[in-house]
C-alpha positions in Angstrom: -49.0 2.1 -27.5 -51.6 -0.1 -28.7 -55.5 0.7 -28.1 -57.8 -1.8 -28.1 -61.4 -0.9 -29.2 -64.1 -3.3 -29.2 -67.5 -1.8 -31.1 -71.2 -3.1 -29.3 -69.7 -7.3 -29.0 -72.8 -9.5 -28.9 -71.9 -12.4 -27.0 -70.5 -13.3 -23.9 -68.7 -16.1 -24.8 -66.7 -13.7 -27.8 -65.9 -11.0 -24.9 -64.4 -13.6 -22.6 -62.2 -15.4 -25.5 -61.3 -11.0 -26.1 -60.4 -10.6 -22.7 -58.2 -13.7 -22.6 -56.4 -13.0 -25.9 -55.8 -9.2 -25.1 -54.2 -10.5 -22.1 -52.0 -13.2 -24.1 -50.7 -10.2 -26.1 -50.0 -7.9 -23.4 -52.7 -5.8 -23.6 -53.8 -3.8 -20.5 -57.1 -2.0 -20.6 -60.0 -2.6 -22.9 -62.1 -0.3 -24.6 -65.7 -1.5 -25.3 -68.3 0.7 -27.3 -71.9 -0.1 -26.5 -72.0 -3.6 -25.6 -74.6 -5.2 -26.2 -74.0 -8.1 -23.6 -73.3 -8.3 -20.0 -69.8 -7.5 -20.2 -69.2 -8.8 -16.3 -72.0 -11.9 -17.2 -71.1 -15.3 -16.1 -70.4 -16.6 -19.6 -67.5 -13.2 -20.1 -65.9 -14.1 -16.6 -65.9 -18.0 -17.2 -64.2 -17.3 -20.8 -62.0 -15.0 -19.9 -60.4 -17.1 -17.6 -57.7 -15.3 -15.8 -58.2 -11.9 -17.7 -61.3 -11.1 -15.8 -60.1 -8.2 -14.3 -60.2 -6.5 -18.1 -63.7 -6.5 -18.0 -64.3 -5.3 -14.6 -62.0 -2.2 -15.2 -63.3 -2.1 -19.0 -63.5 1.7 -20.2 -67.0 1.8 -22.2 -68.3 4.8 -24.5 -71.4 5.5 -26.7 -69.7 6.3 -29.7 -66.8 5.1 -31.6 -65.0 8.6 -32.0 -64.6 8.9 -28.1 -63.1 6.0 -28.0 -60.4 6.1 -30.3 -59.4 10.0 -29.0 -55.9 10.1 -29.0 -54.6 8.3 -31.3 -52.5 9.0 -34.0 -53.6 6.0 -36.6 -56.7 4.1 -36.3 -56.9 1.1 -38.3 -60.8 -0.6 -38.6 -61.5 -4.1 -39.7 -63.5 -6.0 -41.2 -63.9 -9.3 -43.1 -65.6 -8.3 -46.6 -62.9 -6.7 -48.7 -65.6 -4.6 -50.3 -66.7 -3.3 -47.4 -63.2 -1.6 -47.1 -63.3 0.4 -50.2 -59.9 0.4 -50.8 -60.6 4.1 -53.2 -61.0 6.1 -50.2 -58.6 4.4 -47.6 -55.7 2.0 -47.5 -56.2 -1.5 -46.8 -53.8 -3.5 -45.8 -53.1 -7.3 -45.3 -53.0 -8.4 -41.6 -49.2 -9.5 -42.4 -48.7 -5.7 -43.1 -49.4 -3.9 -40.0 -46.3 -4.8 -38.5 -44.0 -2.4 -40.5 -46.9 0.8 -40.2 -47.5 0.5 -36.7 -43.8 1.1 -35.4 -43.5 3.9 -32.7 -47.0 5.1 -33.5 -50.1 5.2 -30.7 -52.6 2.7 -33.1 -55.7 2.6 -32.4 -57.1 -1.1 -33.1 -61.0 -1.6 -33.8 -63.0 -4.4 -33.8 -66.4 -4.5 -34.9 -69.6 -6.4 -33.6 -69.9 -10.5 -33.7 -72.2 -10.2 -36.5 -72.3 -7.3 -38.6 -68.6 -6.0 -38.2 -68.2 -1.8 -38.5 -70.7 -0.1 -40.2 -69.4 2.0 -43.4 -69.9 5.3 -41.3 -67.4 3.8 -38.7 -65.2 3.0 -41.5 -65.0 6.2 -41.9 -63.7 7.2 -39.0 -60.9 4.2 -39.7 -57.1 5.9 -41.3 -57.1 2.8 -42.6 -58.8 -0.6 -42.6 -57.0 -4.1 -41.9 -58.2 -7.2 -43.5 -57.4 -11.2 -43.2 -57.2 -12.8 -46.2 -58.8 -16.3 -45.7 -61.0 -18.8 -48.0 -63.1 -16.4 -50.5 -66.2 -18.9 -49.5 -65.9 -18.6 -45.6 -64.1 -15.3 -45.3 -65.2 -13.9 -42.2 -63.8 -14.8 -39.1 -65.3 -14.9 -35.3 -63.7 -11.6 -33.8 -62.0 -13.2 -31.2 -59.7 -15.2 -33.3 -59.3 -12.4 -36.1 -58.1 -10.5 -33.1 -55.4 -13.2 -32.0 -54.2 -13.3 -35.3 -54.1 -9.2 -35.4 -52.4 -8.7 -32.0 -49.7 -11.3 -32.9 -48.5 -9.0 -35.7 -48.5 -6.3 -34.1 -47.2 -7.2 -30.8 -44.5 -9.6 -32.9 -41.6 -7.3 -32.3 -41.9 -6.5 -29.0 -42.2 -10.5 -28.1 -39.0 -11.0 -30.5 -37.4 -8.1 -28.3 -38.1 -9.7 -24.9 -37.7 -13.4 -26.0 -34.8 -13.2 -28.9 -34.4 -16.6 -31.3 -31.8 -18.7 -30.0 -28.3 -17.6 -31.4 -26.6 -19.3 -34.1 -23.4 -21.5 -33.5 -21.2 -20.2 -36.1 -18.2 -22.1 -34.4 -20.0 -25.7 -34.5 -21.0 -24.9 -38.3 -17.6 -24.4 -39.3 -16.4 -27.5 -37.3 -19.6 -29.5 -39.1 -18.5 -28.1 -42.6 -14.9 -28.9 -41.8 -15.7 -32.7 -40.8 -18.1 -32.9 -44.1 -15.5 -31.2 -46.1 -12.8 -34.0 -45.1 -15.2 -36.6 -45.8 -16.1 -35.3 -49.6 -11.9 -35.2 -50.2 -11.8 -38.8 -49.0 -14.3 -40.1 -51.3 -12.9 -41.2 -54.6 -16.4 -41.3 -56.5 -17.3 -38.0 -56.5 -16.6 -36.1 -59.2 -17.8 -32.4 -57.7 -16.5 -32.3 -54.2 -16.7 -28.3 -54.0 -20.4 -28.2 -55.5 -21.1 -31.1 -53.3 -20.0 -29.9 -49.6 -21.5 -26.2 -50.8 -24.8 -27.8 -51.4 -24.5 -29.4 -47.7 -23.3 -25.9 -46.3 -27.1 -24.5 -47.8 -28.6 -26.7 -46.9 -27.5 -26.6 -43.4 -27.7 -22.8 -43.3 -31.5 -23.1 -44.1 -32.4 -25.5 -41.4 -30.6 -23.2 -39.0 -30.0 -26.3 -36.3 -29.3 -25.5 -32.6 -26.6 -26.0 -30.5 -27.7 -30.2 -29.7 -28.1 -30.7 -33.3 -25.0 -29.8 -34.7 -23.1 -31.4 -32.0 -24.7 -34.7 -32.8 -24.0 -34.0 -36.1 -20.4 -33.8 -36.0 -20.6 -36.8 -33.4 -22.1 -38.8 -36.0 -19.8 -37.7 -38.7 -16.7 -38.0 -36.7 
């Protein structure tokens, strides 16, 4: 299960662009903490497109630590690496939270449009995810950190339901075969074996699909 918390957003334009990303990534109910905007405004509803409906049934609270009840690792964020303090909780890169949030309930906070959590929310944060980005410009409008944050965590469930095509391991061996006899045939090369196992890496790393390899070997043949 993944939570969504959004802590006292600003802007109607950021809660629309929230609404439509949770919805991208499969989330089903938001969680908004003091908003400090019109959360059913005009601006939400025309930038949320067609997640609208998470901001009409939108479950608000006055405090952080009723909304994140329930779960069994909250991870806060934030876009000052300082503002982490890494002494008293782990902080980990957004590329990390794949692997820690396997079969857990996480709890995922955002923090306001301009100001971000506030240490003493921080607090109530397990841990604390950050994006590294350019060191002069590193903070991020929430609404994209949060694509970026729902993509890793959500990744393996979207892997699950849409798997990566499958490799042809038949039409590789037919390709390798074809190169192979080609190599053999060729008088001026000195290190036929190094040569065709140099092709088979090299083939292995571009991992074609099933249309590329068969024009391939047409070509070859």
């Amino acid at each position: 299960m993944l939570k969504l918390v959004i802590v006292s957003p600003k802007y109607q334009m950021n809660i629309g662009y929230i609404a439509r990303i949770a919805k991208n990534f499969g989330i089903e109910k938001l969680h908004i903490v003091k908003p400090r905007a019109n959360i059913n405004g005009k601006k939400a509803i025309m930038f949320s497109k067609h997640a609208h409906e998470l901001l009409e049934n939108a479950a608000i609270y006055n405090d952080l630590k009723s909304a994140i009840k329930g779960c069994d690792l909250t991870i806060g964020t934030t876009g000052v690496i300082k503002k982490a303090n890494p002494r008293v909780r782990k902080v980990y890169y957004a590329d990390e939270l794949g692997d820690i949030a396997k079969n857990k309930n996480i709890c995922l906070v955002i923090g306001r449009d301009d100001i971000g959590l506030t240490p003493e929310e921080l607090d109530l944060c397990d841990a604390v995810a950050y994006i590294p980005a350019n060191k002069e410009y590193p903070v991020l409008n929430i609404s994209h950190a949060l694509a970026i944050l729902l993509f890793v965590l959500r990744k393996n469930i979207y892997k699950e339901k849409y798997p990566k095509e499958k490799e042809y391991h038949k039409e590789k061996e037919v390709l390798l075969k074809i190169f192979e006899d080609i190599v053999k045939k060729k008088k001026n090369i000195r290190e036929k074996e190094k040569v065709v196992m140099i092709f088979s890496k090299i083939i292995n790393r571009a991992d074609p699909n099933m249309h590329e390899l068969r024009s391939l070997i047409l070509a070859l043949k």
